[in-house]
C-alpha positions as CSV (number, residue, x, y, z in Angstrom):
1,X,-15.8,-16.1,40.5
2,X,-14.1,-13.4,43.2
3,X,-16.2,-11.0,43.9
4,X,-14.1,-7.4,44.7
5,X,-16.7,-5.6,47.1
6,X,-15.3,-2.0,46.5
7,X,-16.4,-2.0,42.9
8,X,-19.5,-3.6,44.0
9,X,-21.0,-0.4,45.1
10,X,-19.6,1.5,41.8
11,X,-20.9,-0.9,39.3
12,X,-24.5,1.3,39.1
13,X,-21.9,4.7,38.9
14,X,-20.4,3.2,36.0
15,X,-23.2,1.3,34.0
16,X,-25.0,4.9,34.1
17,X,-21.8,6.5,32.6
18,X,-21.6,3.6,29.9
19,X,-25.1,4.2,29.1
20,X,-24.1,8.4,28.7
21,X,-21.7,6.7,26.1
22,X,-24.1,5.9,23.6
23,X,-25.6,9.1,22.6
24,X,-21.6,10.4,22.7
25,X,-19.6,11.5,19.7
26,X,-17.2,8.2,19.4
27,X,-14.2,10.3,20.6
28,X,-15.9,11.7,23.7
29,X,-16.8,8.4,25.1
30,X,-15.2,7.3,28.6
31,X,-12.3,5.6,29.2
32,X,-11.5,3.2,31.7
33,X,-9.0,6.2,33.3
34,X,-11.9,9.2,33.2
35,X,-14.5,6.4,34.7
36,X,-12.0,6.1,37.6
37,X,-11.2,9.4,37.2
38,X,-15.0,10.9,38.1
39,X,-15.3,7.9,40.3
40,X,-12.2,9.4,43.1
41,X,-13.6,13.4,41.9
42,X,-17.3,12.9,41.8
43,X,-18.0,9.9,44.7
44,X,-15.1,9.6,46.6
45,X,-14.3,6.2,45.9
46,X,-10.1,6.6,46.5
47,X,-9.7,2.7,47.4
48,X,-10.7,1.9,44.2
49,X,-7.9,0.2,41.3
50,X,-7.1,1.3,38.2
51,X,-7.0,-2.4,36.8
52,X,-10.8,-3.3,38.7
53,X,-12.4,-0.4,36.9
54,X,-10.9,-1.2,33.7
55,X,-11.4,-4.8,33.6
56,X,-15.0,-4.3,35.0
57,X,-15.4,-1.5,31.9
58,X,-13.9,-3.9,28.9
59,X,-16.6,-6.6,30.0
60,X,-19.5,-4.6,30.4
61,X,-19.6,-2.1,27.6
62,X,-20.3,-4.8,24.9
63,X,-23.0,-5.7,26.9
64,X,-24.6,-2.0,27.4
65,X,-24.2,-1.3,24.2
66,X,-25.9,-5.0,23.0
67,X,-28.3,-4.1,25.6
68,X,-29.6,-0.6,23.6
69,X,-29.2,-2.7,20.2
70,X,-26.0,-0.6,19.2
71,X,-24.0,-3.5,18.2
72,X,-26.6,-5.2,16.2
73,X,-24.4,-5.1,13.3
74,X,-21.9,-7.7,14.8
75,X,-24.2,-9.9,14.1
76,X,-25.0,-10.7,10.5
77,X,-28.2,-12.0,9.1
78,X,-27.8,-14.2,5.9
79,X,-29.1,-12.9,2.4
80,X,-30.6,-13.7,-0.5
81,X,-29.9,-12.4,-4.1
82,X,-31.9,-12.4,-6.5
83,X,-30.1,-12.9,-10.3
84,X,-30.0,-10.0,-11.9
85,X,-30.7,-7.8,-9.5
86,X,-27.9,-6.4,-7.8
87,X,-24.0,-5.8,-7.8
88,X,-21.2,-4.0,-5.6
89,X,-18.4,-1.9,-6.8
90,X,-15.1,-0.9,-5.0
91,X,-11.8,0.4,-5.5
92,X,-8.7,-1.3,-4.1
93,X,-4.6,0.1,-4.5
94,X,-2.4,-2.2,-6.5
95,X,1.4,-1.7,-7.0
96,X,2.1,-2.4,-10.7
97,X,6.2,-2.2,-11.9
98,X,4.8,0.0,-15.2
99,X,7.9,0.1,-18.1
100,X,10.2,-0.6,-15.4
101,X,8.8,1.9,-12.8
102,X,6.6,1.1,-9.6
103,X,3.2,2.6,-10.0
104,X,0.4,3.0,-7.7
105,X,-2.7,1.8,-9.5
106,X,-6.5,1.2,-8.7
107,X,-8.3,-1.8,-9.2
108,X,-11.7,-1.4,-9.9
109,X,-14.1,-4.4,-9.6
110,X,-17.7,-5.3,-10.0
111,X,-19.6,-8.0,-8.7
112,X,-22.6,-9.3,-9.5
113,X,-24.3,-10.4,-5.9
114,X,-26.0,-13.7,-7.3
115,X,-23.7,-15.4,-9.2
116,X,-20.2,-13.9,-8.2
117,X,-19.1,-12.8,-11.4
118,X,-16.1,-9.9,-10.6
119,X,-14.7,-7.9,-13.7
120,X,-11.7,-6.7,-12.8
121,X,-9.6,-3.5,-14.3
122,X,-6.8,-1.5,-13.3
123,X,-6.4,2.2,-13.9
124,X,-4.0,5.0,-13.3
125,X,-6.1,6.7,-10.5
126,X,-9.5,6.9,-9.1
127,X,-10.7,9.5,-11.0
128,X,-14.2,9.6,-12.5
129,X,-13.1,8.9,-15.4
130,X,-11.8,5.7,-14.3
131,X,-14.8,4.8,-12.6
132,X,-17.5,5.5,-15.4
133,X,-14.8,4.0,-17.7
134,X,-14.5,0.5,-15.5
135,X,-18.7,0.4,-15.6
136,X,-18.4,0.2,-19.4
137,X,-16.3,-2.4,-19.3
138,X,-17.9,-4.2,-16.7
139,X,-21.1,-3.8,-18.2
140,X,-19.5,-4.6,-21.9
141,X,-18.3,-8.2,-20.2
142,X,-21.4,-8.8,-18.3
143,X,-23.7,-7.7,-21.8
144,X,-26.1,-5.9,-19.7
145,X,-26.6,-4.0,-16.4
146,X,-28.5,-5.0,-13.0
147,X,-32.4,-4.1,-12.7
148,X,-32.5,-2.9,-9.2
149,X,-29.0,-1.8,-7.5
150,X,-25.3,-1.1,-7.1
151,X,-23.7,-1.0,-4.2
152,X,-21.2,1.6,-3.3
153,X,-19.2,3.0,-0.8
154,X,-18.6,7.1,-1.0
155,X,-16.2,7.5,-3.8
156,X,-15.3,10.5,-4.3
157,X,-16.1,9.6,-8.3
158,X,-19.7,9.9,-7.5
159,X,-20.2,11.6,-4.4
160,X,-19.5,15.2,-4.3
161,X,-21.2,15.4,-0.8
162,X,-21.9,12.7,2.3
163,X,-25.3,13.8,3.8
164,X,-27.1,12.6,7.1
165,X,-27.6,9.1,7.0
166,X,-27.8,7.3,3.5
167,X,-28.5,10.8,1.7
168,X,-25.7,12.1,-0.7
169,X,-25.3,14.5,-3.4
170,X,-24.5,13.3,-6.4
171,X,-22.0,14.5,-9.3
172,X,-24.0,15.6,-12.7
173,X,-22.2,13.9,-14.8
174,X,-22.3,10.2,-12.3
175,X,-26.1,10.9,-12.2
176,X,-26.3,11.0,-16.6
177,X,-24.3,8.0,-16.5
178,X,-26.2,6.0,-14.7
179,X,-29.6,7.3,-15.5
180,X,-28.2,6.2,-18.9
181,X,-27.8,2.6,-18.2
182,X,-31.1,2.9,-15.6
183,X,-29.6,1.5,-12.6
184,X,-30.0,2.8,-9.1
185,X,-27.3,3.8,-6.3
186,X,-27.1,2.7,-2.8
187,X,-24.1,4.3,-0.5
188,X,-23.3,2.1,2.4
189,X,-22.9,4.2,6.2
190,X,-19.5,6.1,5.7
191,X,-16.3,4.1,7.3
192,X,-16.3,0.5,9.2
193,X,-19.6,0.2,10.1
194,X,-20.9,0.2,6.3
195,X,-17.9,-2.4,5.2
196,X,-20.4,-5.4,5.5
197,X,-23.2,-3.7,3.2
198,X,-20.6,-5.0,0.4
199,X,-18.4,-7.2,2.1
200,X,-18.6,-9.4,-1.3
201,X,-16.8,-6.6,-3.2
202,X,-14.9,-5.8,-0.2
203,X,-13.7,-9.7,0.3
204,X,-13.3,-9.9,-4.2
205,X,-10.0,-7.3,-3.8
206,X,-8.9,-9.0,-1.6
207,X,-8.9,-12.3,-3.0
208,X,-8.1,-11.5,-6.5
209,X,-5.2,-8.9,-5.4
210,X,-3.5,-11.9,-3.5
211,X,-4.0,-14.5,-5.8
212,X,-3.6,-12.7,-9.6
213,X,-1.7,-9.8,-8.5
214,X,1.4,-11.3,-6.4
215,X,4.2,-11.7,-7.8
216,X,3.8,-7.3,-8.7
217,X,2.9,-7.4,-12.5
218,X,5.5,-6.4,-14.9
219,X,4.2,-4.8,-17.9
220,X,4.8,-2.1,-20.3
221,X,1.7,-0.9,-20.1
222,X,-1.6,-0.9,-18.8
223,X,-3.9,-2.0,-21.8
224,X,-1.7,-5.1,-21.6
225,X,-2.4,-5.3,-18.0
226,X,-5.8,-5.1,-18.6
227,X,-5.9,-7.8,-21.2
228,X,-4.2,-10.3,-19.2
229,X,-7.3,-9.9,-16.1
230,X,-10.0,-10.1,-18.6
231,X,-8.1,-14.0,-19.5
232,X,-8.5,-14.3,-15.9
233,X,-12.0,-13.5,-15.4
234,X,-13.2,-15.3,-18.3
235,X,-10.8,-18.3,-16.4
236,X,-12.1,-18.2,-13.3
237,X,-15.9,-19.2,-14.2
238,X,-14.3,-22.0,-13.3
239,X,-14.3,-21.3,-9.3
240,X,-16.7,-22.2,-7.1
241,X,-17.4,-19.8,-4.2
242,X,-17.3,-20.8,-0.2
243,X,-19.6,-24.3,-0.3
244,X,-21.8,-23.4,-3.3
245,X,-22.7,-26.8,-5.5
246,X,-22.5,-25.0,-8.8
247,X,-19.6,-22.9,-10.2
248,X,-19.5,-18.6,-11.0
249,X,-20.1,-19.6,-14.4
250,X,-23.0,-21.7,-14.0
251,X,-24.8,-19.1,-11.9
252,X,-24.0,-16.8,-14.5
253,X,-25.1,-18.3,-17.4
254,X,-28.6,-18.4,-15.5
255,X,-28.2,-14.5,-14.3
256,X,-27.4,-13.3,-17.7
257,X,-30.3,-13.4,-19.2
258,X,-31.9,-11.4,-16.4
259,X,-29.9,-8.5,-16.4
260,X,-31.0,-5.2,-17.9
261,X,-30.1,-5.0,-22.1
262,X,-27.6,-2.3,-22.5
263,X,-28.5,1.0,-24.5
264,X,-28.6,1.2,-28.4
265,X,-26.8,4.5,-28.3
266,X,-23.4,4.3,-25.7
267,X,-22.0,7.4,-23.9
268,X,-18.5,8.8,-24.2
269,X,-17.1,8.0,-20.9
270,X,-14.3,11.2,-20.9
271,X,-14.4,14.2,-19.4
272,X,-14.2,17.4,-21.8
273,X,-11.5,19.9,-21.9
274,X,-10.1,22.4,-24.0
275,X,-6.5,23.3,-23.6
276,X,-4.3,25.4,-25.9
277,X,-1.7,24.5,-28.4
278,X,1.3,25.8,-27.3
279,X,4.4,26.6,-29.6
280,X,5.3,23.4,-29.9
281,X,2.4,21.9,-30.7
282,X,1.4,20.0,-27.6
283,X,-1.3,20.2,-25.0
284,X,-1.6,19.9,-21.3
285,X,-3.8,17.6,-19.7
286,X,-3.4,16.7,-16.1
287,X,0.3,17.7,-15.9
288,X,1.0,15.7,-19.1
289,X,1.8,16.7,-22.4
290,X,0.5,15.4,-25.6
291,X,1.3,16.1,-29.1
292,X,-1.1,17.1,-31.9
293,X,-0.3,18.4,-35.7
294,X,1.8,21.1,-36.1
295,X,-0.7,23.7,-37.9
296,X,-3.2,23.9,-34.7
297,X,-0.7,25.6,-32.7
298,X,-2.0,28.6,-31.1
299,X,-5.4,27.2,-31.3
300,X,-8.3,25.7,-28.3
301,X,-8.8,22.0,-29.4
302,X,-11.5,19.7,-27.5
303,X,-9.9,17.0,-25.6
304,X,-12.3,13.9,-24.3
305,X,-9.9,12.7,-21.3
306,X,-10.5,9.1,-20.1
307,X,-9.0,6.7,-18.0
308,X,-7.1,4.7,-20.3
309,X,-6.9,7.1,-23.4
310,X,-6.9,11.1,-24.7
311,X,-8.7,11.7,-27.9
312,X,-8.2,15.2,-29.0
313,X,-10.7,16.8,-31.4
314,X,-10.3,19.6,-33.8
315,X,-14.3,20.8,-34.2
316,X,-15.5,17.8,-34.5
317,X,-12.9,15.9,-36.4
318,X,-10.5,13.5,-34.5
319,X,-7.0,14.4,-34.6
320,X,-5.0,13.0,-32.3
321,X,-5.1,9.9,-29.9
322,X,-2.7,8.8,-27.3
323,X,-2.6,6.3,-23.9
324,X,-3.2,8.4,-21.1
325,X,0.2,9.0,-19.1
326,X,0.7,8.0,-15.7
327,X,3.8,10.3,-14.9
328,X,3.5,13.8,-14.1
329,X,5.6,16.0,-16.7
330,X,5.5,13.3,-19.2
331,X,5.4,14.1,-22.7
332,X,3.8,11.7,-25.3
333,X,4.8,12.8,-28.7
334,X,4.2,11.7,-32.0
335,X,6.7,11.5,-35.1
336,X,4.5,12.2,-37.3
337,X,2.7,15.7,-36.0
338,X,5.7,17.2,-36.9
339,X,6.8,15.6,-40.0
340,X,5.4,19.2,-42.1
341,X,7.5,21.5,-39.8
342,X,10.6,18.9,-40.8
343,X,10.5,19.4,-44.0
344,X,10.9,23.1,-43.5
345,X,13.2,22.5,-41.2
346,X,15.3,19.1,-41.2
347,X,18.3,20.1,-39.0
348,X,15.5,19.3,-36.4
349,X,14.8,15.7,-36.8
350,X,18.0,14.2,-35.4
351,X,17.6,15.2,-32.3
352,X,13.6,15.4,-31.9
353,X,12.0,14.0,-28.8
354,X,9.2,12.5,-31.1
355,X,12.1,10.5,-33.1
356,X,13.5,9.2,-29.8
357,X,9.7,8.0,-28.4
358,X,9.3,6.8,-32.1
359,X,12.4,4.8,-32.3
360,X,11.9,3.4,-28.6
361,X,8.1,2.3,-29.7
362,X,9.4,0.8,-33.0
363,X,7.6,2.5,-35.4
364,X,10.8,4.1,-36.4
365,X,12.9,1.2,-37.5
366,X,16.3,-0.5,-38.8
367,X,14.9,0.2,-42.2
368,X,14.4,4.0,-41.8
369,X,17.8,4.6,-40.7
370,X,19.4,2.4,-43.6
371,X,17.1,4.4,-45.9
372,X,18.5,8.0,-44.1
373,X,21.8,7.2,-44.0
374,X,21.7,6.2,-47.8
375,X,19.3,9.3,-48.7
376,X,22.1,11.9,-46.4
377,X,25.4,10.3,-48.7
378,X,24.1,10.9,-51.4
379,X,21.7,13.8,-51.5
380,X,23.5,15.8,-48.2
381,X,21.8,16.3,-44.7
382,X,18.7,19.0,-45.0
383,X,18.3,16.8,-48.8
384,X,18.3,13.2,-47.0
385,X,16.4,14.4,-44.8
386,X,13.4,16.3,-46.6
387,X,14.0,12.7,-48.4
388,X,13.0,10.6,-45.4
389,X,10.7,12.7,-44.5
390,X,8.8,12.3,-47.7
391,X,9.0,8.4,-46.8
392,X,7.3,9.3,-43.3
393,X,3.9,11.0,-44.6
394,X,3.9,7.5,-47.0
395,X,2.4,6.0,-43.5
396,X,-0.2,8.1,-43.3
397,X,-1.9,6.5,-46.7
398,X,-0.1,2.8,-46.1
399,X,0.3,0.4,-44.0
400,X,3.5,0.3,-41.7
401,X,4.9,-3.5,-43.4
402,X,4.1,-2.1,-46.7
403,X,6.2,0.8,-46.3
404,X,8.9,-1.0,-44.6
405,X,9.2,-3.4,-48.1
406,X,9.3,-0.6,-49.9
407,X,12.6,0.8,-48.1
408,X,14.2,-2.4,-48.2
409,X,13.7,-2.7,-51.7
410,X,14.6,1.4,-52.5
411,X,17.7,0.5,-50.6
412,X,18.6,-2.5,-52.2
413,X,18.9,-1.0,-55.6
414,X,20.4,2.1,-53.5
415,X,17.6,4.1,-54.7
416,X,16.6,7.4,-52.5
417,X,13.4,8.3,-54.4
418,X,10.3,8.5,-52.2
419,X,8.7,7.2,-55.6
420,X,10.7,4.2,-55.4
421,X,9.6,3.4,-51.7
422,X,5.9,4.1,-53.0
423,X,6.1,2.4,-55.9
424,X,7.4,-0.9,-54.2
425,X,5.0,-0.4,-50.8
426,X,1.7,-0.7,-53.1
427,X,3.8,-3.8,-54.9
428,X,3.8,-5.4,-51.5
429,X,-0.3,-4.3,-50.5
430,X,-1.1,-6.4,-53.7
431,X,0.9,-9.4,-52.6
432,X,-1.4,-9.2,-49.6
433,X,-4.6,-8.7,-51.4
434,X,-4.9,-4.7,-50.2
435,X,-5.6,-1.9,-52.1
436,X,-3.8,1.2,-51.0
437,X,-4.9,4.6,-51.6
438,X,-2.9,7.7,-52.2
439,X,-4.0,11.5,-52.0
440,X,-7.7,11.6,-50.4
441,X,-9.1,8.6,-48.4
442,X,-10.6,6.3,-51.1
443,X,-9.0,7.3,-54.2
444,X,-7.1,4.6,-55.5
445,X,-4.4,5.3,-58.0
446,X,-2.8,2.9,-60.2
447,X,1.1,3.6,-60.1
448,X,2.2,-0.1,-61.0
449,X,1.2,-3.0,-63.3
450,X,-0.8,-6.2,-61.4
451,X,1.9,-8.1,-59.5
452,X,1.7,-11.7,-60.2
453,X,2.2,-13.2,-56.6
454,X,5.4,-15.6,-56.3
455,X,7.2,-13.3,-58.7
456,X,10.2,-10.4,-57.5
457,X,9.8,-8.0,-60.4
458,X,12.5,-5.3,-60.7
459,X,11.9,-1.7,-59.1
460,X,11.0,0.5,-62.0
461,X,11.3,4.3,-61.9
462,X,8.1,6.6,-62.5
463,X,9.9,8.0,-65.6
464,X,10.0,4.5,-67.6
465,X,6.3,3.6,-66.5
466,X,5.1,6.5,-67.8
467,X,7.3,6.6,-71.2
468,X,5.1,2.7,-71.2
469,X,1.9,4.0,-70.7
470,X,2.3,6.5,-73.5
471,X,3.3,3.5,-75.4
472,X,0.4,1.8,-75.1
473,X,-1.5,4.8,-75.5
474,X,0.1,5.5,-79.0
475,X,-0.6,2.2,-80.2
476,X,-4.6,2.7,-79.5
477,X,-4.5,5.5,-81.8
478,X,-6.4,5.2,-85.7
479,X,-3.3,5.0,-88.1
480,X,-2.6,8.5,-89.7
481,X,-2.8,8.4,-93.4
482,X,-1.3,11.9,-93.8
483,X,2.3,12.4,-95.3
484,X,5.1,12.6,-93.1
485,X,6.1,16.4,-93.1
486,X,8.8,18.1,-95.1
487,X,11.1,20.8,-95.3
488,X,12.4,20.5,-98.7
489,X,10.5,23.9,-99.6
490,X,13.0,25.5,-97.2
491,X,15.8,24.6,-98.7
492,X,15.2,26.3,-102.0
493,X,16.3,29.2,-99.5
494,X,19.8,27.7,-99.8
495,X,20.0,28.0,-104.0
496,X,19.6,31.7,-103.8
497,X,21.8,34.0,-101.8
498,X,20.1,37.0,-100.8
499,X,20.0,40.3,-102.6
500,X,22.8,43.0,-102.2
501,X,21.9,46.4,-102.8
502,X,23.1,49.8,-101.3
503,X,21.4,52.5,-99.1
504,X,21.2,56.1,-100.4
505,X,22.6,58.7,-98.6
């Protein structure tokens, strides 16, 4: 090896400044300019090269540093798991072509350390919501939580506050959770140099982004998303990891058993807000607007935001549900929170964004609009309209396919009656073996005979069943021995004209 003797009498210079380094903030550490830089200020040493002291300070730093056991973590020690014990959670981006529109999404996954098992979910944003939401479901698939420890890095989702060391301050609501399910933290040291505390999680994005995520998934939305990677989890118990003898399923059928049983009572992963209805009866939440029923507008309802859904609450009563949206300025309407305001006012309904969403989700079909147009020829516009919306608030007490028979059948006789679509919807709920109900949840009300299956009866109008039933009721009566009645004593009246007189004066 050539030796260059000008550095030779620097090398001591330079060691000592590489030894400064290691008690140095990271970017006030020398470079292999400022060591030459101090060496021509400080010592004098003008003959020497740029390239030399560079060389000479790529070579031995590694070995300063080794020296003073900073770079201990470059060299990894191997570890055992016990089942049951532990697991590592991350977040990773995925791109996701959403109802035709790229999306930025988060994967969340947890891994169990012994056996491998990943559950894998993808959300709209790492949120807390998400992340409490994704350990549900994690825990849900798994059917129980680890005894000892997760693994984390310092999501924002659970950390409020990175302290010195391994000390953080923890969100309230991340600390219930988890007290909840009894599970302890650990946070990995913040940025590179904590990466290999859960480099399983770490390598598990990885893997299962390039492998179950490429080509981009195309869905409409992200519950079907979600229901495609929980095929793929359950699938892949079938892998075997690195050189291991048994597969993740194997393992995992022995770790199962070990982990922590999951509460009796469950939590409600969302995060609690209380907008206002505004005028037209929707509420903000996280630069999204959602619909609820017409008469709450003006009022504060309680909304339970999570990362997949919005349940809004009225007191304690549940009235309205939707899938969270992804798209800022969105609004998710539905049809029928506005169906009492449309029968005051049906010049509205044509053009209503709820209509639109509702004919674009299908729930609003072919049959509606053969029954409207049939309803608006014969009874006029605002009367066609109140018409079908009468049909509308049939869904709320029967099923969708039984009210779609009963249109079909109303307009095959060109009937407009709501009655009629009634009538024929609870025909086609017996066909199935269902009982509707009509009026308050429960109450079952007989409108129709039994329908004898295999068997079209015609559609009958209200007016003739009832003219039946009293019918049948007249014939259950005792017979009346009385004589019919008469009027013959009033027409004696007729034989004798009345009297004539005159009026004194």
């Amino acid at each position: 090896m050539r030796v260059a003797p000008k550095l030779e009498a620097a090398k001591p210079l330079i060691d000592a400044m590489l030894v400064e380094d290691l008690t140095a903030w990271r970017k006030q550490q020398h470079t292999a300019r400022r060591v030459l830089a101090r060496l021509v200020d400080e010592h004098g040493m003008n003959e020497l090269t740029y390239s030399a002291v560079r060389d000479y300070v790529a070579k031995r730093r590694p070995q300063v540093r080794a020296a003073a056991g900073k770079d201990a973590e470059q060299a990894f020690v191997p570890q055992t798991h016990e089942p049951g014990a532990e697991a590592e959670v991350d977040f990773g981006d995925v791109w996701v072509r959403l109802d035709g529109e790229l999306t930025k999404c988060a994967l969340f996954t947890l891994r169990l350390s012994f056996s491998g098992k990943a559950v894998h979910r993808v959300f709209a944003s790492q949120g807390q919501e998400a992340f409490i939401e994704g350990h549900l479901e994690a825990f849900r698939v798994l059917g129980g939580t680890p005894t000892d420890k997760i693994r984390y890095d310092n999501l924002k989702s659970a950390v409020t506050r990175v302290l010195f060391g391994r000390n953080r301050t923890e969100s309230d609501r991340w600390v219930s959770f988890r007290s909840h399910y009894g599970f302890d933290s650990f946070y990995c040291m913040p940025g590179i140099e904590g990466a290999h505390e859960k480099g399983g999680v770490e390598g598990e994005v990885g893997r299962f982004r390039r492998n179950h995520l490429v080509p981009m998934p195309d869905v409409a939305s992200l519950a079907e998303l979600n229901a495609r990677l929980e095929q793929i989890d359950a699938a892949e118990d079938r892998r075997r990891i690195d050189n291991r003898t048994l597969t993740v399923g194997h393992d995992f059928v022995l770790e199962q058993p070990l982990l922590r049983p999951l509460p009796v009572e469950g939590i409600d992963p969302g995060l609690t807000l209380t907008p206002r209805v505004d005028r037209y009866a929707r509420v903000m939440v996280r630069m999204a607007y959602y619909s609820v029923p017409a008469r709450l507008i003006g009022r504060r309802v309680k909304v339970s935001l999570r990362a997949s859904e919005l349940v809004i609450f009225d007191g304690r009563s549940e009235v309205a549900r939707h899938a969270r949206s992804v798209r800022k300025g969105s609004q998710s309407l539905l049809l029928d929170h506005y169906l009492e305001v449309l029968a005051r006012k049906p010049g509205a309904l044509p053009g209503a964004t709820a209509l639109a969403q509702a004919r674009a989700a299908g729930t609003f079909t072919s049959a509606h609009d053969a029954f409207w147009a049939l309803a608006r020829r014969s009874l006029g516009d605002a009367g066609g309209t109140r018409a079908m919306v009468e049909v509308l608030l049939l869904h709320r007490h029967l099923t969708h396919g039984d009210v779609i028979a009963g249109l079909a059948a109303a307009v095959s006789i060109g009937s407009t009656s709501s009655d009629v679509v009634a009538v024929e919807a609870r025909k086609a709920a017996q066909l199935r073996g269902a009982t509707p109900t009509f009026g308050s949840p429960g109450e079952a009300v007989d409108l129709v005979p039994p329908v004898v299956p295999g068997r079209r009866d015609r559609v009958a109008s209200l007016t003739e069943r009832r003219l039946v039933e009293a019918r049948n009721r007249a014939g259950d009566l005792p017979a009346d021995g009385r004589p019919l009645p008469s009027v013959a004593q009033y027409d004696e009246l007729l034989t004798h004209p009345p009297a004539t007189g005159t009026r004194g004066t």
